[in-house]
N, C-alpha and C positions, 0 to 999 in steps of 0.2 A: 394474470400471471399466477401460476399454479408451482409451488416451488415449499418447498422444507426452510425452513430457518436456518436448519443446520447446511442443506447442498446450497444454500444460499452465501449461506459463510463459507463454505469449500471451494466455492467458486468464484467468490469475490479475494481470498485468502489466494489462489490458484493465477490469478487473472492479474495479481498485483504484482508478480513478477515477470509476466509472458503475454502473450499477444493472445487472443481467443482461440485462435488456430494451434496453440500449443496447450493450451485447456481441454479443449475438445481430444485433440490426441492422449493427453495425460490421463482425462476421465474415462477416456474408452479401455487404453493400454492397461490402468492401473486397477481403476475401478468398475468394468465392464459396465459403462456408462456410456451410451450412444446419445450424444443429441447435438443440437443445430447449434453452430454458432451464433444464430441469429438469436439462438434463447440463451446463449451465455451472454451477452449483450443484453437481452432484455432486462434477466436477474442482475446484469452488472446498475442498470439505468435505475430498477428499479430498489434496490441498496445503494446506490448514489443520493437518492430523492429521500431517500429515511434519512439518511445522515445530515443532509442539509436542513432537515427540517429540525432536527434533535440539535441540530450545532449550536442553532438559536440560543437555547436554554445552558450548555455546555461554559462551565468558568475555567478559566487557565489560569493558574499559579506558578510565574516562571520558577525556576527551581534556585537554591538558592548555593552562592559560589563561596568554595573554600578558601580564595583568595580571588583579591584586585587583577583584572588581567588591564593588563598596562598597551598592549598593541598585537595587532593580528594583521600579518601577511597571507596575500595568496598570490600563488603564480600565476602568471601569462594563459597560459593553458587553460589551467582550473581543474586539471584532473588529479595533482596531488596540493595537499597540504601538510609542511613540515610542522609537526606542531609534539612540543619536548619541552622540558623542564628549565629552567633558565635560561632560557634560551641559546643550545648546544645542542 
């Protein structure tokens, strides 16, 4: 894998909200960047494999809440959730 750190993050940054096939169009259109889908996939697998390997070590510190939440709905669906101040 031959890649920039940086087109690595552009591409992994790029890739996290669109399919390969709209990366490749984006890097061509925007940043006259031609390349294969098959190597925005490679760069994706291979910044996949760093991360997992980093996560190891990686501590999480839930954050901490300004107040007691008391209950949480969701709807049916699952595409919205009403969520307001005393519940109103």
């Amino acid at each position: 894998m031959t890649s920039t750190p940086m087109f690595a993050k552009q591409v992994s940054s790029k890739l996290a909200y669109g399919a390969a096939r709209e990366v490749q169009r984006d890097l061509a259109e925007n940043h006259s960047r031609f390349v294969a889908v098959s190597y925005i996939q490679r760069i994706s697998g291979a910044v996949a494999s760093i991360i997992e390997a980093k996560e190891e070590s990686w501590n999480y510190v839930p954050p901490k809440m300004d107040a007691l939440i008391n209950s949480v709905a969701i709807g049916l669906d699952g595409t919205c959730m009403l969520l307001c101040d005393n519940g109103l």
